[in-house]
C-alpha positions in Angstrom: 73.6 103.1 122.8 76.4 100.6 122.5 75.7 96.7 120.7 78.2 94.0 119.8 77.1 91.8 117.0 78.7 88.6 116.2 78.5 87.5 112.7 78.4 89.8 109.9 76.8 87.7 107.5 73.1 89.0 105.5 70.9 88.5 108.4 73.1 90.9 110.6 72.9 93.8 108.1 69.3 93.8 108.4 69.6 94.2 112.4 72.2 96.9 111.5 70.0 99.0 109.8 67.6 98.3 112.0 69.4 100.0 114.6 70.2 102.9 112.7 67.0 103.3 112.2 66.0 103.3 115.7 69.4 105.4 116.7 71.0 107.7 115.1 74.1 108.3 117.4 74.0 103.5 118.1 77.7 102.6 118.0 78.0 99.4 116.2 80.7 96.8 117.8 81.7 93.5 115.7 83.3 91.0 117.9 86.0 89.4 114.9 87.6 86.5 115.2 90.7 87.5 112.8 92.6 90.4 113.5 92.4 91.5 109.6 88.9 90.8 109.5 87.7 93.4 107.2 86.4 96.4 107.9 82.4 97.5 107.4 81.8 101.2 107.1 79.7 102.6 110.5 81.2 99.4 112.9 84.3 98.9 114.9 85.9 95.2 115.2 86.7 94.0 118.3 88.8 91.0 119.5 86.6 90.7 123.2 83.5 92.1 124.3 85.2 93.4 127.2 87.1 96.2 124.8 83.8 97.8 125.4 82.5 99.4 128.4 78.6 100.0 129.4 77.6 97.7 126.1 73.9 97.2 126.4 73.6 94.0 124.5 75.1 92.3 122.0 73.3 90.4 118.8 74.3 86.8 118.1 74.0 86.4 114.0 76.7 84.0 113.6 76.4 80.5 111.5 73.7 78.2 113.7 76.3 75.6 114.5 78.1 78.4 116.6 75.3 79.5 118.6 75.8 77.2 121.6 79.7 78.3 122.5 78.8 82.3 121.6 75.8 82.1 123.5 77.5 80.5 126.3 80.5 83.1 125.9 78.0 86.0 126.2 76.1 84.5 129.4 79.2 84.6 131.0 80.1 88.4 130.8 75.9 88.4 131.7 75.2 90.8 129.1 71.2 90.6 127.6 71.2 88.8 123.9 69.0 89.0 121.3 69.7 85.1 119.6 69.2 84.8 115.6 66.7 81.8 115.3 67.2 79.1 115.7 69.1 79.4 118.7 70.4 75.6 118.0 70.5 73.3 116.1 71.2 70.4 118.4 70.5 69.4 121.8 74.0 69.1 123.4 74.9 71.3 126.3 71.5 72.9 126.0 70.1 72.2 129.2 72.9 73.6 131.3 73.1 77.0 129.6 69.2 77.3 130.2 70.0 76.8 133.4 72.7 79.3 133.7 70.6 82.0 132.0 67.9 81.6 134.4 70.0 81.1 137.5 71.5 84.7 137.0 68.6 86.0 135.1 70.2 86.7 131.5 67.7 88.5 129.6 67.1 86.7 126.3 64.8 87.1 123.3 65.2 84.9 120.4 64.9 86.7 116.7 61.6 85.0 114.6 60.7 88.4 112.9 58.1 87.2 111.0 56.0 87.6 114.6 55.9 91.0 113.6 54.7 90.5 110.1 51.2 92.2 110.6 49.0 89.1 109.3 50.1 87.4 112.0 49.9 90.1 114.1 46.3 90.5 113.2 45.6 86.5 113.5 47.0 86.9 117.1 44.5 89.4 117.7 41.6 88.4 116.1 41.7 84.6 116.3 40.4 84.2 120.2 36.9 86.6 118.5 36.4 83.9 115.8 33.9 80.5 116.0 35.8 77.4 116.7 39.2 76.3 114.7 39.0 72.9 113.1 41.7 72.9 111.0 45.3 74.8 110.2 47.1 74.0 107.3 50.6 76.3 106.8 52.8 75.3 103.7 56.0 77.2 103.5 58.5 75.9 99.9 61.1 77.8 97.9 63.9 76.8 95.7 67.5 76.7 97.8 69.6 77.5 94.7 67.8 80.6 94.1 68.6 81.8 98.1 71.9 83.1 97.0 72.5 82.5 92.9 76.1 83.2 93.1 76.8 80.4 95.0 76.9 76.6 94.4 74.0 75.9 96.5 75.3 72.4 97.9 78.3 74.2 99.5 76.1 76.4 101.3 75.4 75.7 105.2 72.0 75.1 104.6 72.3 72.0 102.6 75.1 70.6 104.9 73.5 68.4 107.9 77.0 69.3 109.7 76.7 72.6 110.1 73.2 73.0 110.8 71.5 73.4 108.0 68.1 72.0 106.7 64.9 73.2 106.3 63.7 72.5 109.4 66.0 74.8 110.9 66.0 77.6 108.2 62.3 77.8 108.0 61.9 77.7 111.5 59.4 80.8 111.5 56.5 78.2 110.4 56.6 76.0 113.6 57.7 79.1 115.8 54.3 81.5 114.7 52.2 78.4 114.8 53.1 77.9 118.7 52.7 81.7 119.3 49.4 82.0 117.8 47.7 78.6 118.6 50.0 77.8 121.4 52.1 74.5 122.8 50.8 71.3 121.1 49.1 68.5 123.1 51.2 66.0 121.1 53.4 65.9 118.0 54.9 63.8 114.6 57.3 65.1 112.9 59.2 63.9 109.6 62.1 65.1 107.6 63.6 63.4 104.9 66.4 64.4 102.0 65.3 62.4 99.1 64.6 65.4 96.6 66.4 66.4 93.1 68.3 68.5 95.4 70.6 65.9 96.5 72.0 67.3 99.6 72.4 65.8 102.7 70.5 68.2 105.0 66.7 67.8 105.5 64.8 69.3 102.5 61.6 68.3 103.6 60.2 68.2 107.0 56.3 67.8 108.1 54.8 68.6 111.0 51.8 67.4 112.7 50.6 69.4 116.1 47.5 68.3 118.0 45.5 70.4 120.3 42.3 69.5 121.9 39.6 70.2 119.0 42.0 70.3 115.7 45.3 69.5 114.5 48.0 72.2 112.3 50.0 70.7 109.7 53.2 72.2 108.8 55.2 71.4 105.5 58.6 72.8 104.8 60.9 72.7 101.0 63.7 73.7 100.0 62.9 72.6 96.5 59.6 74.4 95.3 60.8 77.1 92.6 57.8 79.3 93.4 57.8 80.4 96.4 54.5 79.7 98.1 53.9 80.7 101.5 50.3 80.7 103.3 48.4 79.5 105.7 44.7 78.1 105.6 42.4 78.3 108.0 39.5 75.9 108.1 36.8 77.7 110.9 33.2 76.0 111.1 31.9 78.3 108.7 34.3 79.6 106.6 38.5 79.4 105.7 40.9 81.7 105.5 44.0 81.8 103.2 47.0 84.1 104.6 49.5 84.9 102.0 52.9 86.1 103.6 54.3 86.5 100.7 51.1 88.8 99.5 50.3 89.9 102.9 47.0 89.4 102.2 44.3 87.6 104.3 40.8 86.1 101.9 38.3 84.2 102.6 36.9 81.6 101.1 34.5 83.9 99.2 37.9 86.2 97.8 36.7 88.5 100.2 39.3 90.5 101.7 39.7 90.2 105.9 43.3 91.9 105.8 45.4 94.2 103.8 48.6 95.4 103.9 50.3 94.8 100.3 52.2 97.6 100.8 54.4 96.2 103.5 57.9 94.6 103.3 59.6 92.3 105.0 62.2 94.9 105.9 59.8 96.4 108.6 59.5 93.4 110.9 63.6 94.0 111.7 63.0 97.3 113.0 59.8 97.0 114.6 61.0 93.7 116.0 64.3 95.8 117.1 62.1 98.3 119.1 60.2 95.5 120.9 63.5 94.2 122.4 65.0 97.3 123.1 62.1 98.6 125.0 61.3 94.9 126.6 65.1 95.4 127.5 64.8 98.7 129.3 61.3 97.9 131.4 63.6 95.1 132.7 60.7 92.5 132.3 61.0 88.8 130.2 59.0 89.7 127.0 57.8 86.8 124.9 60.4 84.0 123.0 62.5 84.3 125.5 65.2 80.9 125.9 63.1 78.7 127.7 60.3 79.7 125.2 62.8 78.9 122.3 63.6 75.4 123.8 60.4 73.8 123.9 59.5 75.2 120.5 63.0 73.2 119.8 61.3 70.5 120.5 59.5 70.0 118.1 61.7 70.9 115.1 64.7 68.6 116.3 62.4 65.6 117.4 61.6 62.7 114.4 59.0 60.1 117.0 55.8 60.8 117.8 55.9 62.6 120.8 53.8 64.6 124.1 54.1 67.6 125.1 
């Protein structure tokens, strides 16, 4: 098996190993924009994707704000693309590279690996068994200077509105898991605002309010929480669930236990998420989160107005 990956940053070394996992024998391509880019042990840089013949997709990992031109560059040579979310982080040009994807049938899936954390798996499952949902309330906050403590977190991307950073965009898994689980929103309002101790210029806070026929999710995001807390709650007509993703545990509101698995880590959802593209890729068939899938999730992250589906 032959990949490209573009962008060698944190997130792609966890597709890489991902890979290896999966293949043993997976030659590793890294599309480089220098010529003396350095070298990484196991991967061979290239200046073009066509340097490599009968590549089978290539892996787009690159800084958000560069998604739209490598994306585009990919669709042209027609090769399948697995998309780091998000897969923008603006709306300009959008629309006519959906187009061109579907017009010659591009296969795309779009990388939210927490779908494969297993308590969402298991809500996926086991949500259309249980008694009527009246509310959802998911709360995702950790501290942005503690992401990568050798840097000086306001010259990161993530706290620079100019190249696509903010929380809305980083924690993007909240609003994408809620619209695979629940589904597409009736109706939306969303907020974001940058008025924290943080004092950066990119959203650090950003609320989301979804409405569906008989109960609403809300959906907060921080950047400045130095705990990390990450759960959902679950208010049924009877009883309410608490997911910990960070715990990966699922209670009820009697601390019983509904779901277990503690001894999972984060790691696995690359390679099982890996597998699910691959083979999605091979049956030749558009799995789920595909680009058009990606887009009107979009629309709710990058929208501040009340708004309809």
């Amino acid at each position: 098996m032959k990949v490209a990956i573009i962008g060698l940053g944190s997130i792609a070394t966890k597709h890489i190993h991902a890979l290896n996992v999966i293949d043993k024998n997976v030659e590793i391509f890294a599309l480089r924009s220098q010529q003396n880019a350095n070298n990484v042990e196991g991967i061979q840089n290239i200046a073009k994707l066509s340097d490599v013949k009968d590549l089978e997709f290539v892996i787009i990992s690159n800084p958000t704000i560069f998604h739209y031109e490598t994306v585009k560059m990919v669709a042209e040579y027609g090769l399948p693309m697995m998309i780091e979310k998000p897969a923008f982080y603006d709306w300009n040009g959008v629309g006519e590279i959906q187009q061109f994807i579907n017009e010659n049938k591009i296969f795309t899936y779009v990388a939210c690996n927490l779908r494969f954390h297993p308590c969402l798996q298991f809500l996926k499952q086991k949500l259309s068994e249980k008694s009527q949902v009246n509310e959802v309330n998911i709360y995702c906050g950790s501290y942005l200077p503690d992401w990568r403590p050798n840097r000086d977190y306001k010259e990161v991307y993530s706290a620079k509105k100019e190249l696509g950073g903010g929380v809305h965009l980083d924690l993007f898994h909240e609003i994408d898991y809620a619209c695979w689980i629940f589904g597409f929103p009736l109706q939306w309002n969303t907020y974001t605002s940058s008025n924290s101790t943080l004092g950066i210029n990119a959203p650090d806070y950003a609320n989301y309010l979804l409405n569906y026929n008989n109960f609403n999710i809300n959906i907060v995001l921080n950047y400045y929480r130095k705990k990390p807390k990450r759960v959902i709650e679950i208010l049924f007509e009877n009883e309410t669930w608490e997911i910990d993703l960070l715990k990966n545990t699922i209670l009820n509101d009697k601390e019983e236990v509904i779901f277990d698995a503690s001894e999972f880590t984060i790691k696995e959802t690359y390679v099982e998420q890996m597998q699910y593209f691959i083979k999605e890729l091979s049956s030749s068939r558009a799995g789920m989160n595909d680009i058009n899938e990606t887009i009107q999730i979009l629309k709710i992250c990058l929208t501040n107005e009340p708004t309809k589906g």
